[in-house]
N, C-alpha and C positions, 0 to 999 in steps of 0.2 A: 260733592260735585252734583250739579243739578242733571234733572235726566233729560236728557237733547230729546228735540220736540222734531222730528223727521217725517218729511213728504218721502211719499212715495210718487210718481209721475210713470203709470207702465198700464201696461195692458193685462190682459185678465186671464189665467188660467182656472177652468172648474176644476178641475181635479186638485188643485193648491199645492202644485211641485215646482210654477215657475208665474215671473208674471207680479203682478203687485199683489197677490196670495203671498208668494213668496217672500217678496220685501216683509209686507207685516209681520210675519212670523218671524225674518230675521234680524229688522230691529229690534221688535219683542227679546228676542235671544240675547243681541248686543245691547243691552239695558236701555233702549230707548224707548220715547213714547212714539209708537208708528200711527202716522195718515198717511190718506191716500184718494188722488185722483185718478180716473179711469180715463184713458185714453181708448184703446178698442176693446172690442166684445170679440173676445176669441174665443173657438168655440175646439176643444183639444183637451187629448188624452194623452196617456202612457204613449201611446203610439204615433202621433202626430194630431197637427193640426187638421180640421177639418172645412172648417167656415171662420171668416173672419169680418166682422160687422164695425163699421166708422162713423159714429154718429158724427151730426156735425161740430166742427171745429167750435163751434161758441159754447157749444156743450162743456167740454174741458174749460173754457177761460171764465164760465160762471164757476165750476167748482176751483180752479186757482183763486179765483178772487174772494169765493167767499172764506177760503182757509186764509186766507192772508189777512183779510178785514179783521178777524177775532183773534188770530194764535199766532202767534211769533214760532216763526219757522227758523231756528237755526240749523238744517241741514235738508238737502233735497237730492234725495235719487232720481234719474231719470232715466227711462228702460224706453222700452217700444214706444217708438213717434210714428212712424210708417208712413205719414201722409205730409206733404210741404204745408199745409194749414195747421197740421196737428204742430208741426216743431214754431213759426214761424208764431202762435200764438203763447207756448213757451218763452218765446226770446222775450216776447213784449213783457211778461210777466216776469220773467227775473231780471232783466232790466229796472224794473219799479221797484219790486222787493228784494233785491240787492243780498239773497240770502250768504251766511260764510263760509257755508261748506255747499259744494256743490258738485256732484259725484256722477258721473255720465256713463252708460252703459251701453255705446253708438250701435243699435239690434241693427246690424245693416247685414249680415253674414250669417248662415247657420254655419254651426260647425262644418256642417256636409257639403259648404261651399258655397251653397245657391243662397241667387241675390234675394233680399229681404226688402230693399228698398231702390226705388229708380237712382240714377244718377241727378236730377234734378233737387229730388229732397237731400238727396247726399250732402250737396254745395252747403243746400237750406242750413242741414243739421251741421256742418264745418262752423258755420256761424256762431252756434253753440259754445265752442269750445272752448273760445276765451274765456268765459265768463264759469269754465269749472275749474277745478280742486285737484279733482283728480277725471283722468281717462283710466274705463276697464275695458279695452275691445279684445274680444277672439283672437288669435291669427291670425285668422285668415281676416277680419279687421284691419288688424295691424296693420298685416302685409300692403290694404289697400288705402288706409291713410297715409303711411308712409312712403307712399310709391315704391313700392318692393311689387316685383314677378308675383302671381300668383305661384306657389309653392315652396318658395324661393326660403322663407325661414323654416329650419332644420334644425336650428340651435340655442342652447341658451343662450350665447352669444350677438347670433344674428335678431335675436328677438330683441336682446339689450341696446344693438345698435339702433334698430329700427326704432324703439321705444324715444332714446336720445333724441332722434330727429325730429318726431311727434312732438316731443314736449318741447324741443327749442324753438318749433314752428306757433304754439299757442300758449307757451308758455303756462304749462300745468306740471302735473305730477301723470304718469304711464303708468298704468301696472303691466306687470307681464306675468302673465298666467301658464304656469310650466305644465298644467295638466294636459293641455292641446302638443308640449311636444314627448320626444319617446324619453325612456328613461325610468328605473327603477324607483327614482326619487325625484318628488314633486317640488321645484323651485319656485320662487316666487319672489319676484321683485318690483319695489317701486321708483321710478328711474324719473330722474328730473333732468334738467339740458347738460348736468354738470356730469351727472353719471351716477349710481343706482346710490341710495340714501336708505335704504330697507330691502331687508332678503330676510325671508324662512325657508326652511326646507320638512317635508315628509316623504313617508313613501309613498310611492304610488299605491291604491286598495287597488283589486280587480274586482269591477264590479259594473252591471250595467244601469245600477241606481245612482246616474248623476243629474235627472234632471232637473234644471233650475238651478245650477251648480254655480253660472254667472250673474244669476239677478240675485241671488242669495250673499255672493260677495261684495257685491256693488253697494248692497245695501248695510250689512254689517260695516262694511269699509266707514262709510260714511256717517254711521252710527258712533264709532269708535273716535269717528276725528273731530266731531261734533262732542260730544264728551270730552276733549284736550287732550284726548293722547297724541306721543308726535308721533311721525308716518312709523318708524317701528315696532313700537307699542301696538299700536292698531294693529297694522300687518299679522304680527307675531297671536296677535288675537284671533283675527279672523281665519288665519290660516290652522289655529290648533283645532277653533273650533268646530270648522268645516271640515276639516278632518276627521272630524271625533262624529258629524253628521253623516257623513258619508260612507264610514266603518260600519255606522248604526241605520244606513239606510235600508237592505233585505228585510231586517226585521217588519218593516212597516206594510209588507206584503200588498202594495197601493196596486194597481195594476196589474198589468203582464208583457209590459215594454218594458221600454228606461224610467222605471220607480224616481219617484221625486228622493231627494236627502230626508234625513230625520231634524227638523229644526229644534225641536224640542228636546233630542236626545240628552243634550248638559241639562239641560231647566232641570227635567226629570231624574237625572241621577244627581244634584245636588238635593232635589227634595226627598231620595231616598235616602241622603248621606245627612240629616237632620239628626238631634241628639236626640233617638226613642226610639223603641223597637215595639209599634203598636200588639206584635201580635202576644209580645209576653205578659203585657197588661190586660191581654181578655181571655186569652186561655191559661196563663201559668199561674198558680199558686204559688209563691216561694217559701211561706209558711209552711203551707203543707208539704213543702220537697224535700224545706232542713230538716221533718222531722224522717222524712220517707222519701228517699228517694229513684223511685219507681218512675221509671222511664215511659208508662205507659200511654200517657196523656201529653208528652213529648214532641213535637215536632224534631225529624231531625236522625232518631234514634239508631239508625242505621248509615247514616253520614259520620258518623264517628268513626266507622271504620277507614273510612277515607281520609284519618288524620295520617301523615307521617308520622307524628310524636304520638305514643297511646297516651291515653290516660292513663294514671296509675293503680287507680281502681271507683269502687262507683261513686264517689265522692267529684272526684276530676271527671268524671264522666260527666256527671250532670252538669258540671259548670260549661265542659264543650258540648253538650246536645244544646245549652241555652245560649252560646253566641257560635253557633256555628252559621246564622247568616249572618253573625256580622263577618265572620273570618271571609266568608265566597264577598260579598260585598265589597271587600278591602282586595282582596285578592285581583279585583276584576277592575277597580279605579282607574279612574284615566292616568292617574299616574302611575301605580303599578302597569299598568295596561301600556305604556307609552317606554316604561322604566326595560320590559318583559322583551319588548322589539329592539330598545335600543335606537328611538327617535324622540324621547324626551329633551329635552331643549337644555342645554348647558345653564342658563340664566336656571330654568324649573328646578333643576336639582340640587344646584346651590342654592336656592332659596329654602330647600330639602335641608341640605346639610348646615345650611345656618342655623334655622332653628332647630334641627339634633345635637349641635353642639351646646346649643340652651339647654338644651332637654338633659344631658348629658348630667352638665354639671349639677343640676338640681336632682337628677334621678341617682345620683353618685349618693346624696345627701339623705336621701329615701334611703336605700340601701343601708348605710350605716346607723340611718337610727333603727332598722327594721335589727340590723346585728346586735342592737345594745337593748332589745327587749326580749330577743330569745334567749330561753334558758338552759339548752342544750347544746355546747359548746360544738356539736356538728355546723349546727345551725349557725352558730355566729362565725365561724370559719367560712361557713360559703358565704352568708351575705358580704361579711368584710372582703372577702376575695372579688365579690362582682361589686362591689363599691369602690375598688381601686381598679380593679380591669376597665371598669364608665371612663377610666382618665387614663392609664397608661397604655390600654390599647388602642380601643376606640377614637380618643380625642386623639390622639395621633394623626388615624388616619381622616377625619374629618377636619385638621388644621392644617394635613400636608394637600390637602384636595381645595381648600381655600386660599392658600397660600399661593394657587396654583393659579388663581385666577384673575385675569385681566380686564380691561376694559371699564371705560368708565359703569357702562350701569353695571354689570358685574360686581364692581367695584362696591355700588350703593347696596348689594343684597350680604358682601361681606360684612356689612356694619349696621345690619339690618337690628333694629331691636324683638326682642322677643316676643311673639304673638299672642293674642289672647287665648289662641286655642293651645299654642306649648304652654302657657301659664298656667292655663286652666286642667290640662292635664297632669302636670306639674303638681301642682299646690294638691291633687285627687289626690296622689298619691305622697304627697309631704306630713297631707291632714291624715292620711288614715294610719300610716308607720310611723307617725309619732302621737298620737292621741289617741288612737284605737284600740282594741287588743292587740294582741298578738296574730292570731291567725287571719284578723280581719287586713290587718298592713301585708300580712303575706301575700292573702290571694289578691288584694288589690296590684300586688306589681307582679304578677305571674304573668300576666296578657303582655310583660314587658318582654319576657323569656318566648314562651308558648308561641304569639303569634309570630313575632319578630324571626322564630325559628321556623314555621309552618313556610312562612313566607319565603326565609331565605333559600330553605330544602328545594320547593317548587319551580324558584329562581333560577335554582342549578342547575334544572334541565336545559335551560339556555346557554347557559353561562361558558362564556369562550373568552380566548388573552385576546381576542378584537373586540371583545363588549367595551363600548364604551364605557361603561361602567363598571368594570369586572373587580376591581380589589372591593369595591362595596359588597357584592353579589358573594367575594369569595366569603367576608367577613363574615356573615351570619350563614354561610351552608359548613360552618369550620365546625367539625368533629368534635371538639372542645366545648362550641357553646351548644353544641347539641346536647353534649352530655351535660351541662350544665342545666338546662331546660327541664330533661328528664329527670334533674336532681331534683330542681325547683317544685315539678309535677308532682314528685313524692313528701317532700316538705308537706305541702299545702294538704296532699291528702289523709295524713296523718294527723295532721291540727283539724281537720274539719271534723275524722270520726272521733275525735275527742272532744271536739266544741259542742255546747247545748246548743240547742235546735237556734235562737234568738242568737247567739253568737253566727251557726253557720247561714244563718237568712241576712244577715249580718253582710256576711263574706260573699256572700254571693252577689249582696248587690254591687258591693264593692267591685270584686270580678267585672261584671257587666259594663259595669258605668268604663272602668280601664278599659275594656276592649270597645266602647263606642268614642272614647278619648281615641284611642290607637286608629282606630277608624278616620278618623278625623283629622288625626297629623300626618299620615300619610296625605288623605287629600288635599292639605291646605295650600300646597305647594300649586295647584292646577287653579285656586282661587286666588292668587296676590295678584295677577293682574288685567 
């Protein structure tokens, strides 16, 4: 897919929470290439605007024209107009360059009600509207495109109707934006003349870090449709993402008003979710640990106590002092993170369970060869036992939870093929329990036990018969595979103090490398689309 080349068309905030700061940062985010024309010099903080500067109008149609003259603009946001020259030199130009996606964000309302623009530019900027994609107005917007009372929308409902009207009148796409009404969970629909065509839902965050919350979606929106996704696709995109922005907004400590969102927050945890763990490459020896393993040079050393599962002695120790970030890492993922609340998205998690039931059946096949190289009939008892439990418990329940599900794309993610990253974790652990030693196949599938149980334990704090998810949830916090993990723990610690030091550096990395695989497949589910 090529990367959609998007105008920006807004005004300017310095603080970079709202404004065409904002857009660039959020096509950046929604994978596009972002530009950007300036229309006014606002001069505004956390706290409000302060001064607002309007060069003139020919100002704006040299920089329209000269992004047009060189770059094929397939998508264009367009935010603050404020002035009847500033829109009226817009229409000229998208008239000419007839861009495909065209994404309109009518600044006529603040939230707080007060007008933003006279009624005169209002008619102007009406004009506009044929010629977008989509409409994203406020409510209090809404209300007054639509000819609705000022206060008058109260509901999803009243907002969908109002929406209808809008689009039958300019024949577009409406978004309606459920943050502006009450409600524990944040709706969101795209509504065309025939009636809505895209809906997500989250919870609401509390928090007074939303600014920029509407130029930031206006601009993803049309990032995402500009790319070929249809309106749910998109939708279902911008709406996780801004979510996941706005959860991660406090963090960003911008001010001491209403804090802009965190636009970068995904960028940045998918570069932390990269296959490496820099810091074991510049402080850890692992040479030196298989032959001595002395926790002193250790990151971490005292977060082991914070495991649920102990280790079973200092062997296992060390392998959890050396992926105990990846375990908080995984633990804290937007999927875990989404899974923990109980607003991960039915599509997400079936895409979750599709490729576990991959994983399954290849990780059944690790197991049984791991059974047919130990030479201690304890040992080949358990793995044989967890090599058929991968299919008679497990596949069960991840056949009767697909089976379960409907809907065409739904549909597409049941027949989804295997991903490079199950394959690739997959074939880690095929290659090591059947061509490796012994103990090196073992710890390789431990982070299969260890984490999968860390994770399920922690789960359980949540875990209630209304989780949407709860037979998964109960699955791994089950007393059984606890004890099984704990088994596993001991295995592996027994082969280690019995393996030469090169066998247990061996195993170790083996270890590692599973636990940044296991890292990885939980996430992959929050990157399919």
């Amino acid at each position: 897919m090529a990367i959609p080349r998007v105008l920006s068309i807004a005004g300017t905030d310095p603080t970079g929470g709202a404004g065409i700061h904002a857009d660039i940062k959020s096509i950046t985010a929604a994978g596009g290439y972002a530009m950007g024309a300036v229309t006014a010099l606002v001069s505004q903080n956390t706290h409000g605007v302060t001064d607002v500067h309007y060069p003139d109008a020919s100002v704006l149609t040299i920089q329209l024209e000269a992004v047009s003259a060189d770059v094929i603009v397939d998508a264009v946001k367009i935010g603050m107009l404020g002035q009847t020259a500033y829109i009226d030199a817009v229409n000229q130009w998208l008239e000419k360059t007839k861009p495909p996606i065209v994404v309109i964000d009518p600044v006529m309302v603040a939230t707080s009600g007060d007008r933003l623009i006279d009624e005169d530019a209002e008619q102007h900027l009406r004009q506009l509207f044929h010629r977008a994609t989509v409409l994203t107005p406020n409510t209090p917007e809404l209300e007054i495109l639509a000819g609705c009372e000022s206060g008058s929308i109260l509901s999803d409902e009243g907002a969908i109707d109002a929406a209808r009207t809008l689009a039958q009148q300019y024949d577009v796409l409406v978004a309606v934006k459920g943050g502006h009404l009450d409600g524990e969970r944040i709706i969101n629909h795209l509504v065309a003349a025939h009636g809505i065509v895209a809906t997500t839902m989250q919870p609401r965050i509390q928090t007074k870090s939303t600014h920029g919350t509407g130029c930031s979606q206006s601009s993803a929106l049309a990032t995402r449709l500009a790319a070929g996704e249809n309106p749910q696709d998109a939708l279902g995109w911008v709406t996780r993402w801004l979510h996941d922005s706005i959860r991660a907004a406090d963090g960003l400590q911008v001010g001491t008003g209403h804090g802009p969102i965190d636009h970068s927050h995904r960028a940045r945890t998918l570069a932390a979710h990269a296959l490496s763990t820099p810091w074991l490459s510049q402080t850890v020896d692992l040479q030196a640990f298989a032959s001595d393993p002395s926790s002193d040079l250790l990151p971490h050393a005292d977060a082991v106590a914070r495991y649920r599962i102990q280790p079973a002695g200092q062997w296992t120790r060390l392998l959890a002092q050396l992926t105990h970030d990846i375990l908080e890492q995984t633990l804290f993922d937007d999927f875990l993170t989404g899974l923990r609340e109980g607003t991960l998205e039915t599509w997400e998690f079936t895409a979750y369970q599709r490729q576990d039931a991959h994983y399954l059946n290849r990780y059944a096949r690790a197991l049984a060869a791991l059974a047919a190289r130990a030479s201690d009939p304890v040992h080949t008892v358990f793995w044989s036992s967890g090599s058929a439990s991968a299919i008679s418990v497990e596949q069960v329940l991840h056949h009767t939870w697909l089976a379960e599900v409907t809907g065409e794309e739904l549909t597409q993610v049941v027949s989804m093929a295997i991903t490079p990253i199950t394959a690739g974790y997959t074939n880690h652990l095929l290659a090591n329990t059947a061509l490796e030693s012994y103990v090196v196949g073992a710890a390789a599938v431990l982070p299969c036990y260890w984490m999968y149980a860390e994770i399920g334990l922690r789960l359980s704090e949540i875990n209630t018969e209304d989780h949407p998810y709860h037979a998964w949830l109960t699955t791994y916090q089950d007393e059984a595979f606890t004890r099984s993990t704990q088994q596993a723990i001991a295995i592996v610690e027994s082969l280690l103090a019995a393996a030469s030091a090169p066998e247990r550096e061996q195993a170790m990395r083996a270890f590692i490398e599973a636990s940044l695989w296991e890292r990885e497949f939980f996430d992959q589910a929050s990157r399919m689309r």
